[in-house]
C-alpha positions in Angstrom: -10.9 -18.6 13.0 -9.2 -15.9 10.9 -6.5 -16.9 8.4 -3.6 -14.7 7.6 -2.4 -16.1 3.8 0.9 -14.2 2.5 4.8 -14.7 2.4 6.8 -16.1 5.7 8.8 -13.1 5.3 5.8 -10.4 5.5 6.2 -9.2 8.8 3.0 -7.8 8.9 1.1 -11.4 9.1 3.8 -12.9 11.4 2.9 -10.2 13.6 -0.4 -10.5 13.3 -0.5 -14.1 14.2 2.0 -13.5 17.0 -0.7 -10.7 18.4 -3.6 -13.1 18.3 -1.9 -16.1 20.1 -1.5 -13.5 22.7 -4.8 -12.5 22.8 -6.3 -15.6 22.6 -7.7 -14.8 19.1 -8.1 -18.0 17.0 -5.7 -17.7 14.0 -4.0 -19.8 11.2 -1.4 -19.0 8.6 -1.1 -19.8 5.3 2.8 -18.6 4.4 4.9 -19.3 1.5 8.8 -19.2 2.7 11.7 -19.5 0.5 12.4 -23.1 0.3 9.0 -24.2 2.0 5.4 -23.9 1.4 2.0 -25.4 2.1 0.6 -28.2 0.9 -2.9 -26.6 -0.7 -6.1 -28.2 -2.0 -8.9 -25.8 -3.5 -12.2 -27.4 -4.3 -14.2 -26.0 -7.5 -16.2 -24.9 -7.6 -18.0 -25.2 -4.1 -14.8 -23.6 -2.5 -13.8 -26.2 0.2 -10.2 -25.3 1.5 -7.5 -28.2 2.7 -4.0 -27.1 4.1 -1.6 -29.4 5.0 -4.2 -32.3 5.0 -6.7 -30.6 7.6 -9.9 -28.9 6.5 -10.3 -25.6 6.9 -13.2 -23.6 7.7 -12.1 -19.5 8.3 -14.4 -17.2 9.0 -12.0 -14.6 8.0 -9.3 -14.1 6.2 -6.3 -11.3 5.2 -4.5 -12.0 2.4 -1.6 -10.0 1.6 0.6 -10.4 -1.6 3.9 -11.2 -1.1 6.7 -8.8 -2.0 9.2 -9.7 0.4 10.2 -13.1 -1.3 11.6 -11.2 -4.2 13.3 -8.6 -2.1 15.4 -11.4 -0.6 15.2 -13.5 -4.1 15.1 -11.2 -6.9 14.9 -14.3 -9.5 11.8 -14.2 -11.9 10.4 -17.6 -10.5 10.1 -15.9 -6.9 7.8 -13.7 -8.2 5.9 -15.5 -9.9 5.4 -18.0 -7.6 3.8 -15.5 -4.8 1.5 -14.5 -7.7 0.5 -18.0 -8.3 -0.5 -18.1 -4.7 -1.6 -15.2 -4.7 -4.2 -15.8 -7.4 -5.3 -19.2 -6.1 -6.3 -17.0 -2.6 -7.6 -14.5 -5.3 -9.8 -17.7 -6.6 -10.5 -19.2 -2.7 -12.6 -15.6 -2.0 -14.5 -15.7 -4.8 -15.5 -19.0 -4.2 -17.1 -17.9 -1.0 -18.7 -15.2 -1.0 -20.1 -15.7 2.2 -16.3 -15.1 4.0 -15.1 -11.8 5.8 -12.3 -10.7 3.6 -10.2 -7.9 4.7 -10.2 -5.3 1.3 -12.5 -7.8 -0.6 -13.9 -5.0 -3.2 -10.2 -4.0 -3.4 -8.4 -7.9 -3.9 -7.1 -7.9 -7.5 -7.6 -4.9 -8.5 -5.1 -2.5 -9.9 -5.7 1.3 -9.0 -4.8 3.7 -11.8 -2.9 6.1 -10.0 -4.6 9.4 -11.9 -7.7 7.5 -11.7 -7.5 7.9 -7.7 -6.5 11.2 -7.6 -9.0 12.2 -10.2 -11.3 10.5 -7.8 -9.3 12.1 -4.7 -9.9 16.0 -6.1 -13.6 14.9 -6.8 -14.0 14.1 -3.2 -12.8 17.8 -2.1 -8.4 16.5 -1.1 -5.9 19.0 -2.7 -3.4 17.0 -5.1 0.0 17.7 -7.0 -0.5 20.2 -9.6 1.3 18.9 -13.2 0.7 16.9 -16.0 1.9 13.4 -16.9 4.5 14.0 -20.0 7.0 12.3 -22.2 7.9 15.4 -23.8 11.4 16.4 -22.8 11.8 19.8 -24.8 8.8 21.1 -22.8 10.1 20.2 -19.6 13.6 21.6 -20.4 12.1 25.0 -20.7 10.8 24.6 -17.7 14.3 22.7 -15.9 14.9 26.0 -13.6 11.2 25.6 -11.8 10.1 24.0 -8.2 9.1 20.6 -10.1 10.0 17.2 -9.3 9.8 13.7 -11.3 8.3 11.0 -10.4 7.2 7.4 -12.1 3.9 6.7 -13.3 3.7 3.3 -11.8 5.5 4.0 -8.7 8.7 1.9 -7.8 11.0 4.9 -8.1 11.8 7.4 -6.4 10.6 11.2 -6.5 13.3 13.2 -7.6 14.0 16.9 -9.0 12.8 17.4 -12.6 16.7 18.4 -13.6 18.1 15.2 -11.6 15.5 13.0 -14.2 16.5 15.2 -16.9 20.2 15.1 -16.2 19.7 11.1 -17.1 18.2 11.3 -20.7 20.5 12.0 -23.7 20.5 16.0 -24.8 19.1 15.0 -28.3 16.0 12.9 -27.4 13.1 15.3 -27.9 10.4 12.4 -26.0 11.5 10.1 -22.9 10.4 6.6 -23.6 7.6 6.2 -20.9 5.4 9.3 -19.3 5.7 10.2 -16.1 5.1 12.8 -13.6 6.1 16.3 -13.5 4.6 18.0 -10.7 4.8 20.9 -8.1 7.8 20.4 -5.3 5.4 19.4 -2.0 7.1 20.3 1.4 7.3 18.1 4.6 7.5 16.7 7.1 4.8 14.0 5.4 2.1 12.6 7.2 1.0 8.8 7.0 -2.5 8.2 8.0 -2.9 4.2 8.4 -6.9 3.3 8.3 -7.7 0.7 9.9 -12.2 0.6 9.4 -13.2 3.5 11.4 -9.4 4.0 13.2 -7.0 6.2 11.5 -3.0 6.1 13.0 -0.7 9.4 11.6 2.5 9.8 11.9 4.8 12.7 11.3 8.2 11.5 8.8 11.1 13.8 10.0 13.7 14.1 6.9 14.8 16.4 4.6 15.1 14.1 1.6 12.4 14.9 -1.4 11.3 11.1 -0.9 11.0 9.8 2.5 11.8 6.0 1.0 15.6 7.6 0.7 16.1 7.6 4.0 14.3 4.5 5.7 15.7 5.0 9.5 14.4 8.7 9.1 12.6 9.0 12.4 8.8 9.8 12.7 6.8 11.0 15.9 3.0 10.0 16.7 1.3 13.0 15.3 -2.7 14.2 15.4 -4.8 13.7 13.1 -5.6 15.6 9.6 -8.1 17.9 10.3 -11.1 16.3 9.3 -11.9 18.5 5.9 -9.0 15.9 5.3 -9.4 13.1 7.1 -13.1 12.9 6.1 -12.9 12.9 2.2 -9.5 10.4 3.3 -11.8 7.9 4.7 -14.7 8.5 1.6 -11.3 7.8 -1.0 -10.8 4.8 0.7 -14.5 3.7 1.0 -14.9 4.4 -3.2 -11.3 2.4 -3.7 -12.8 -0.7 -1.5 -10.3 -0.3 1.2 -10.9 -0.9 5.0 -6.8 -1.4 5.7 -5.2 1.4 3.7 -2.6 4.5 4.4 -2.4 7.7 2.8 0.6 10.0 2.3 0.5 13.6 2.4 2.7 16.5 1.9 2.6 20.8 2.2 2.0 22.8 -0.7 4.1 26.4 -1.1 0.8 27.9 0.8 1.0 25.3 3.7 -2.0 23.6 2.6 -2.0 19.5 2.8 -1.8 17.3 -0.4 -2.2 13.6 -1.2 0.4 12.1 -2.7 -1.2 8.8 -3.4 -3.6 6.2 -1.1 -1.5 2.2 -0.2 -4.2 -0.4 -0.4 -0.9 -2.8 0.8 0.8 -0.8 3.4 3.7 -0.8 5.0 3.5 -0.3 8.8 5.3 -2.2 10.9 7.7 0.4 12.4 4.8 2.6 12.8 2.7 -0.2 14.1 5.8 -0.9 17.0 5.7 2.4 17.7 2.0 2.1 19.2 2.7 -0.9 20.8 0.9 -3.3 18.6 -2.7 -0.4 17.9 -2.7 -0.9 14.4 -2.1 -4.7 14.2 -4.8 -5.1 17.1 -7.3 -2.9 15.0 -6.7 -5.3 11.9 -7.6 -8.6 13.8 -10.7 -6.7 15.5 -11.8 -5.5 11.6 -11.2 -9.3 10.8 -13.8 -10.5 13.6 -16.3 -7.8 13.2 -19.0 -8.3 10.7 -18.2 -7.5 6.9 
């Protein structure tokens, strides 16, 4: 029996469990709603799991942390109540050790953004060329080039660097946090899902520097990278820990195919309608395949 643990609103676990009911795949879910939640009991420290009074004994599980709660809810308890379940699921697989956990190596860790590209560059993928900077009178002599601005932490959108300048007072000499300053990358952008050994792209049709500012932009089933990229893609994701992951790429000025950063929580839900169910059916046969 596979659970799927997460937020009622994640529509990537109600579809998942929707998918295995129709294919006759044993599966429970463990989802937090908005006004409604489980009743939980978590033995310690032999790891025995009780949900709604009825012992449970997965032999998988995917556990997803829930962002959507706070999309709908943006009050500070809402968060923090997904990342209290969150960390008592965190808890629940270390407890077993013995349990097939989609992304184990990967669960509650926090990847360092240059640490993966570092990492990405190492393993033979072109990345953006820049530096990561505060310093605002260096990147005003530099306001007329093809650079763009982008946060270190992610959250915001890319932008051009003399939009993000445009927004910081003429006689601050140092922005208050670093971020990115970095060569303008051309699309369309790719996203390759992996899924294990199955990889999903998809071509992103828009002309907006960040795809995430137009959200109905449409996208086509494309091929693959080729696999000088794909390859080292896959090896990334191996050294990160993640067998459900997606990775965006972009076009340098010389055509040439650059990382923009690897999602050990993806998005895909459009993408995964779009091949009627693929990528959601690849996640449940990772779940029952040995870890």
């Amino acid at each position: 029996m596979i659970l799927l643990a997460g937020g009622a609103l994640d529509p990537h676990l109600t579809r998942a469990l929707g998918r295995a009911e129709a294919r006759g795949i044993p599966a429970r879910g463990l989802l937090v709603g908005p006004e409604t939640w489980p009743t939980l009991t978590l033995s310690v420290p032999d790891g025995a799991l009780s949900l709604d009074g009825e012992a449970l004994r997965p032999t998988a599980l995917w556990v997803r942390h829930d962002v959507f709660a706070a999309l709908a809810d943006p009050r500070a308890a809402v968060a923090a109540r997904a990342l209290d379940w969150y960390d008592t699921l965190l808890g629940y697989v270390a407890l077993n050790p013995g349990l097939r956990v989609l992304n184990r190596e990967a669960l509650g860790r926090r990847v360092n953004k240059l640490a993966a590209l570092g990492l990405a560059a190492r393993l033979g993928l072109r990345v953006p060329q820049g530096v990561v900077t505060n310093d605002l009178q260096a990147c005003r002599a530099r306001e007329n080039e093809a650079l763009v601005a982008k946060p270190l932490r992610g959250g915001g959108l890319c932008v051009p660097l003399a939009d993000a300048l445009a927004e910081q007072a003429d006689e601050d000499a140092a922005a208050p946090s670093p971020a990115f300053v970095q060569e303008r990358l051309f699309g369309p952008e790719l996203r390759v899902t992996l899924v294990g050994a199955r990889a999903f792209t998809f071509e992103l049709h828009t002309d907006a520097l960040d795809h995430r500012a137009t959200p109905d932009a449409p996208f086509d089933r494309a091929e693959d990278p080729p696999e000088a990229v794909l390859s080292p893609l896959r090896a990334l994701a191996g050294a990160l820990g993640l067998e459900l992951c997606a990775a965006d790429l972009k076009r340098d000025a010389r055509g040439a195919l650059v990382l923009l950063e690897m999602n050990a929580q993806p998005m895909y839900t459009a993408y995964d309608t779009a091949c009627g169910g693929a990528i959601t059916d690849a996640v449940l046969d990772l779940l029952g395949s040995p870890g």
